[in-house]
RODO-2510 file (C-alpha; in nm, 4 decimals, decimal comma):
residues 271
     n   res          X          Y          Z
     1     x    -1,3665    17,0462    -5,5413
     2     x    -1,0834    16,8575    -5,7405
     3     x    -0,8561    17,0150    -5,5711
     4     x    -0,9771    16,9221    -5,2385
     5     x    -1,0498    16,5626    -5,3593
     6     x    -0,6478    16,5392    -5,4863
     7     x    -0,5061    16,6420    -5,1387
     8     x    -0,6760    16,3803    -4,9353
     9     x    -0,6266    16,1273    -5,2278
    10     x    -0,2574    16,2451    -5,1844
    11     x    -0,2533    16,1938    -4,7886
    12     x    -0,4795    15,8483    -4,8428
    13     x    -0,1616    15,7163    -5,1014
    14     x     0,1096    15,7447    -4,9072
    15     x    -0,1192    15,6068    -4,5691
    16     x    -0,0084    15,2122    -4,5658
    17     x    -0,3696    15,1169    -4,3448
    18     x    -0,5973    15,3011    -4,5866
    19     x    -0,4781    15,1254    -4,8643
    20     x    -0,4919    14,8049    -4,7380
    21     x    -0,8248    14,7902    -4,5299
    22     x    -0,9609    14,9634    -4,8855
    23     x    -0,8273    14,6628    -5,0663
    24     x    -0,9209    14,4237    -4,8505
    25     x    -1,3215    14,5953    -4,8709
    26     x    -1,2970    14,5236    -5,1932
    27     x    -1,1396    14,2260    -5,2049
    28     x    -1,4141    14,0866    -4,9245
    29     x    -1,6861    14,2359    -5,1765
    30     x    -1,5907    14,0339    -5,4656
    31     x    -1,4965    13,7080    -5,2800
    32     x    -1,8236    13,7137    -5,1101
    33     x    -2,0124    13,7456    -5,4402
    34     x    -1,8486    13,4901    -5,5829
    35     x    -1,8358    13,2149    -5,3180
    36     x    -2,1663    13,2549    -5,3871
    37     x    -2,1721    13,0446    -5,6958
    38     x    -1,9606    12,8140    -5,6232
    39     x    -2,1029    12,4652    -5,5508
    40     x    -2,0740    12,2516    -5,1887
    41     x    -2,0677    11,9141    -5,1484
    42     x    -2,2423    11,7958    -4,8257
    43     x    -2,3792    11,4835    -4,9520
    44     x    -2,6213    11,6908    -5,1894
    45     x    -2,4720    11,9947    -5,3538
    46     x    -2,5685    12,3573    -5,3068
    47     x    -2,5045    12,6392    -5,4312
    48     x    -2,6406    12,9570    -5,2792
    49     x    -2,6783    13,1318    -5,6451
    50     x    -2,9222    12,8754    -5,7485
    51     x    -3,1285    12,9995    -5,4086
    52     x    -3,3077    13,2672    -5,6144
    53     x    -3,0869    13,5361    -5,4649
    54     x    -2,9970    13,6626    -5,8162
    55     x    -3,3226    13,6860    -5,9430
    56     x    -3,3855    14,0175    -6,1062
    57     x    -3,5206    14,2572    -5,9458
    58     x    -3,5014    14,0559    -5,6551
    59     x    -3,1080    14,0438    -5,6346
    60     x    -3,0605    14,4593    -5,6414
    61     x    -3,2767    14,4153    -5,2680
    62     x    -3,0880    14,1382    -5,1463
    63     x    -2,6816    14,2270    -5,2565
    64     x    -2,7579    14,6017    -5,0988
    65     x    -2,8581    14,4598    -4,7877
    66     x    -2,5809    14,2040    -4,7114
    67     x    -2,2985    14,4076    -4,8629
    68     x    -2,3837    14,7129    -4,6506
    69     x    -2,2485    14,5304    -4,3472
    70     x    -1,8941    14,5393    -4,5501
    71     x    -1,8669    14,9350    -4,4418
    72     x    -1,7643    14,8881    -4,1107
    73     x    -1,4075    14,8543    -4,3003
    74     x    -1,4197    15,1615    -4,4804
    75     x    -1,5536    15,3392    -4,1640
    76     x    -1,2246    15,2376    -3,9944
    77     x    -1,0348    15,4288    -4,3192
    78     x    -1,2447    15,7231    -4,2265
    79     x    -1,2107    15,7443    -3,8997
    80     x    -0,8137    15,6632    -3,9567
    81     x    -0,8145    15,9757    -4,1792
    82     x    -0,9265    16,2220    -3,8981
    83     x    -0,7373    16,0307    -3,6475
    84     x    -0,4208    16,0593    -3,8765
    85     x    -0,4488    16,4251    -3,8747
    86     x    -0,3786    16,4908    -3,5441
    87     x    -0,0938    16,2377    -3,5206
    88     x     0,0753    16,3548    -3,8120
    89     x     0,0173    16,7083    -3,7148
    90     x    -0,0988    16,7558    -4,1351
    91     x    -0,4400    16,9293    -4,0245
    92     x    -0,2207    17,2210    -3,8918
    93     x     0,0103    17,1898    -4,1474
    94     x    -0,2936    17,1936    -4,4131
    95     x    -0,4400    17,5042    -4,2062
    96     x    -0,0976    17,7153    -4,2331
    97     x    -0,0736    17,6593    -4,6049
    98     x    -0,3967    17,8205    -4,6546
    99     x    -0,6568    17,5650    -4,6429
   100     x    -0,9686    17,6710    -4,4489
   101     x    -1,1219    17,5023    -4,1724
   102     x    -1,4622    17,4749    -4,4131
   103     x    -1,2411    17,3052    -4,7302
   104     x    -1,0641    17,0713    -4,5292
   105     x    -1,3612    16,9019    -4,3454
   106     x    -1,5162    16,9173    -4,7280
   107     x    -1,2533    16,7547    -4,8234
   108     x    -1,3172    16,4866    -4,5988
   109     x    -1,6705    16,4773    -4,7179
   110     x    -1,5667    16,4570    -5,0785
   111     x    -1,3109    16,1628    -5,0526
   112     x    -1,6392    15,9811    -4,8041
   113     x    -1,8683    16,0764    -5,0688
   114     x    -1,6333    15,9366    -5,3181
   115     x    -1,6108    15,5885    -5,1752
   116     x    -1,9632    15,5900    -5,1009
   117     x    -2,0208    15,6004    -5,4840
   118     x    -1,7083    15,3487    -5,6086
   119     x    -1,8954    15,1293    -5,3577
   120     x    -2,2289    15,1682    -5,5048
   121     x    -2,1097    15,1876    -5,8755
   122     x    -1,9088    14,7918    -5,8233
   123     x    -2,2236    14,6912    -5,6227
   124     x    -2,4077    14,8035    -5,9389
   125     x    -2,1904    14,6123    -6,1532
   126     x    -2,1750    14,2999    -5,9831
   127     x    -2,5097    14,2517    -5,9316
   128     x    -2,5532    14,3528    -6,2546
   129     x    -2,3080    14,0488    -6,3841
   130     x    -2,4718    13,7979    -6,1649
   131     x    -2,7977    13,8356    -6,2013
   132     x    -2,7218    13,8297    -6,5652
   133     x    -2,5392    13,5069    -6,5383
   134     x    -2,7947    13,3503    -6,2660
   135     x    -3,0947    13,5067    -6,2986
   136     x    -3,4666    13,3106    -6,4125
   137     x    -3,6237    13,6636    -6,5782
   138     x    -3,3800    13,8443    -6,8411
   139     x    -3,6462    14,1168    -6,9443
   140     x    -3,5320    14,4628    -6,9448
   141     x    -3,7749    14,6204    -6,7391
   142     x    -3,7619    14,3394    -6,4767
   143     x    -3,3678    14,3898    -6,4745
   144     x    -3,4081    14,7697    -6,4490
   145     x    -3,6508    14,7801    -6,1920
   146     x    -3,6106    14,8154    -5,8175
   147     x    -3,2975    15,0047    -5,8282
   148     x    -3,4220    15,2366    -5,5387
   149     x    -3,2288    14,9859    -5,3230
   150     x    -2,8882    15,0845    -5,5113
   151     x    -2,9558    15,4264    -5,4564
   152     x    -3,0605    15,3449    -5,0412
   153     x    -2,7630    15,1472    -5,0480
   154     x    -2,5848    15,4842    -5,1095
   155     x    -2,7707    15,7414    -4,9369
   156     x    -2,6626    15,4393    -4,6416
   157     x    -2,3143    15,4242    -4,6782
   158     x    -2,3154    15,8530    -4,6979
   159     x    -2,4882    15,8828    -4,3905
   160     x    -2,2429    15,6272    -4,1870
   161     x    -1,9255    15,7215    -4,3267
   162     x    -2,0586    16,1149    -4,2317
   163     x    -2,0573    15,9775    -3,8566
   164     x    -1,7233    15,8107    -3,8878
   165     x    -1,5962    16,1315    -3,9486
   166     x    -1,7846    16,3401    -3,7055
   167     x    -1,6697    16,1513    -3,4600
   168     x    -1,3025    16,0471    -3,5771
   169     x    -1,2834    16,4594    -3,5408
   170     x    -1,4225    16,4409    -3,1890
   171     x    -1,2092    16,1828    -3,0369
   172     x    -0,8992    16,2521    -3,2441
   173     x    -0,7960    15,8407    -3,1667
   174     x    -0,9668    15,5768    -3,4304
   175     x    -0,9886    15,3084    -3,1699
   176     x    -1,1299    15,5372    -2,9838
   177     x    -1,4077    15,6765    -3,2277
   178     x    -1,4831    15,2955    -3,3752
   179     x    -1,5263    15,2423    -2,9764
   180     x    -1,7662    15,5282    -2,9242
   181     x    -1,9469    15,4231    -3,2311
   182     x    -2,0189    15,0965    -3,0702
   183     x    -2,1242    15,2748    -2,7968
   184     x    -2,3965    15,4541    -2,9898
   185     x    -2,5047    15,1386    -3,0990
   186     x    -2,5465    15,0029    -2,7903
   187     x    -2,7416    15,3173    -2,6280
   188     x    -2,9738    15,3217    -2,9437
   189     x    -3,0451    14,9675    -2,8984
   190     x    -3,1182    15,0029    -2,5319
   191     x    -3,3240    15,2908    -2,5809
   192     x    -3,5423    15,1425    -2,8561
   193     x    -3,5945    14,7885    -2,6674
   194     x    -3,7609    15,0219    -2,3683
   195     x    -3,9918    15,2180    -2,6034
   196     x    -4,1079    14,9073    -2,8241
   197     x    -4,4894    14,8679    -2,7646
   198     x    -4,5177    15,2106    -2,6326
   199     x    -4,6515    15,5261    -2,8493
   200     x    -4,2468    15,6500    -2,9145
   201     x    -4,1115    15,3845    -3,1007
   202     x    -4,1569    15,5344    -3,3668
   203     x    -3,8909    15,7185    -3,2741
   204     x    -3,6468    15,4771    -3,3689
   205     x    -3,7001    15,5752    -3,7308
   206     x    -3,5613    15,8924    -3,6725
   207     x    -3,2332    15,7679    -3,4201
   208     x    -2,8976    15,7941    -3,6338
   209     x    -2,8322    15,4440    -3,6948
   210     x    -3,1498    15,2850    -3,6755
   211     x    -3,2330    15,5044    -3,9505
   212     x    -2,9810    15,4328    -4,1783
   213     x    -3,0554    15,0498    -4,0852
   214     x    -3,4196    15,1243    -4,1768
   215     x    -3,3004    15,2213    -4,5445
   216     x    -3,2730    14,8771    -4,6723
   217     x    -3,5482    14,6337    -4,5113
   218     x    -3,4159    14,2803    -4,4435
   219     x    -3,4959    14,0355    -4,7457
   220     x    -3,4937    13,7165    -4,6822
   221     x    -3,8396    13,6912    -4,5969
   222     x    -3,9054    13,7598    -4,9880
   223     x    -3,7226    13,4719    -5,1126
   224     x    -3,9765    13,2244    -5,2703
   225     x    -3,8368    12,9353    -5,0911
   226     x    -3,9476    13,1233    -4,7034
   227     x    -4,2740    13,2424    -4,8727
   228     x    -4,3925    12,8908    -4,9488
   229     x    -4,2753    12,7576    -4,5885
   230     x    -4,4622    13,0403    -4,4593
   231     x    -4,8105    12,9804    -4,6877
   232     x    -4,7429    12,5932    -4,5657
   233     x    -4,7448    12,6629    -4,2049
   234     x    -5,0658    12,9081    -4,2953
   235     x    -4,8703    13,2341    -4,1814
   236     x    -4,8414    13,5130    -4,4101
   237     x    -4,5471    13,7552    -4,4506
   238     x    -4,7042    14,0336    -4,5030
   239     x    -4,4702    14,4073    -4,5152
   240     x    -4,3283    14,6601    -4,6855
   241     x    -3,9875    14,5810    -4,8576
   242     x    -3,9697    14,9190    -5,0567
   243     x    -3,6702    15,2200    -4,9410
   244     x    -3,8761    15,4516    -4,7348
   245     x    -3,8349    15,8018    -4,8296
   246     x    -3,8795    15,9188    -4,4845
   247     x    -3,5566    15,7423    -4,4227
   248     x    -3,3455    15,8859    -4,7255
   249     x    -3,4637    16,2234    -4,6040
   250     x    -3,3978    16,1248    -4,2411
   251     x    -3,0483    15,9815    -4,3455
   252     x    -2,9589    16,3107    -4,5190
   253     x    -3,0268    16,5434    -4,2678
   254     x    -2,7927    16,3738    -4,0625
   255     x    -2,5596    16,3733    -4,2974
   256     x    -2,5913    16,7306    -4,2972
   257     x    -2,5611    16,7631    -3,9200
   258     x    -2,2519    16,5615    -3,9218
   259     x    -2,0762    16,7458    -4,1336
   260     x    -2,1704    17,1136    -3,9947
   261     x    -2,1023    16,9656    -3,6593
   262     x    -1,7462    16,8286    -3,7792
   263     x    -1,7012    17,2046    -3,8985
   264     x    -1,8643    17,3776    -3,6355
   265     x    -1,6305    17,1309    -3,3727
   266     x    -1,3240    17,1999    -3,5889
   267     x    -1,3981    17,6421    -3,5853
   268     x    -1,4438    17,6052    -3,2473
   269     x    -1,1372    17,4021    -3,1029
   270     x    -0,8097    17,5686    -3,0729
   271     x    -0,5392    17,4216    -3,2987
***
């Protein structure tokens, strides 16, 4: 497994676009959390941190949530790294120096799973910092408690970068594959909007994306500030914020059928 990890580590040093759309993820992730506490002047001054959004637990549901939407730039380095493989003719290369078809799309994996979890672990960290800094409750079991959305956060960003690579393999062209993924999108969305209100939408909890959506429910409708508007105007928000495991299991059977479809696609095409 190391060794797999170090060859695509290898190829990802010496690519100039992975390393700086993977800087500039990270860079985006830390600027975002800390424009957060920085105070505006518009007459009155705000700050978003004093908003409650750093409340423990409250803070691990909301930073997994918004920072999720931050992968779409690490999806373009995985899809880059298939794409990249073809132009540089290095998945032949790899293939004649005795790397199987099976290791190299698990080396893929590895290096996806890999910034799946450096993702999660600063997520952890920074949340972890803020809510320490910002938060109202500093009791141990509050601060501990609700990290189910860390882990969604990460069964999430598997489960996406898994498709990026499926189909970076399939198109062979990153624009290409980002395009198609948009498509998917698109057709899920369609699809869904015609079977709301009908017996099958449940189905949607079971489409690709919409599944890996469904990980993390929205939460802003748990911030104290929207409860009380909602209690004034006598209208109760009333649902379940907690990571479903239908949708962790959902999310990792894709993931499974990404990658076996990545290797079955790669057995099957001739080189």
């Amino acid at each position: 497994m190391l060794r797999l990890i170090n060859i695509e580590l290898f190829k990802l040093k010496h690519s100039r676009s992975a390393k700086i759309m993977t800087i500039l993820y990270f860079s985006l992730f830390l600027s975002a959390a800390l424009l957060s506490t920085v105070k505006f002047d518009f007459g009155i001054e705000f700050r978003l941190a004093d908003q409650g959004i750093y409340n423990f637990p409250y803070t691990w549901h909301f930073m997994s949530f918004f920072v999720a939407f931050l992968k779409i730039i690490l999806a373009i380095v995985i899809v880059s790294m298939m794409s990249s493989e073809y132009t540089n003719r290095t998945l032949k290369q790899n293939l004649i120096d005795g790397l199987s078809k099976k290791e190299f799309i698990l080396s893929k994996f590895y290096v996806s799973v890999l910034y799946a979890l450096c993702s999660t672990i600063l997520l952890f960290i920074v949340t972890l910092v803020l809510g320490l800094i910002f938060s109202d409750y500093d009791e141990f079991q509050i601060i501990f408690s609700d990290l189910e959305y860390i882990g969604g956060y990460f069964v999430k960003l598997l489960g996406f970068f898994s498709l990026c690579l499926f189909l970076g393999l399939l198109v062979k062209r990153s624009a290409f594959a980002l395009g198609f993924l948009f498509l998917l999108w698109i057709i899920e969305g369609i699809s869904l909007a015609s079977l709301r209100d009908t017996s099958f939408e449940f189905i949607g909890d079971f489409t690709p994306l919409m599944s890996m959506w469904g990980l993390i429910p929205e939460p802003i409708t748990r911030l104290d500030v929207i409860n009380s508007a909602a209690k004034q105007l006598n209208a109760e928000l009333l649902r379940d914020y907690s990571v479903s495991w239908v949708n962790v299991v959902t999310v990792l059977i894709w993931t499974a059928l990404f990658i076996y479809g990545a290797y079955a696609l790669l057995k099957k095409r001739d080189l």
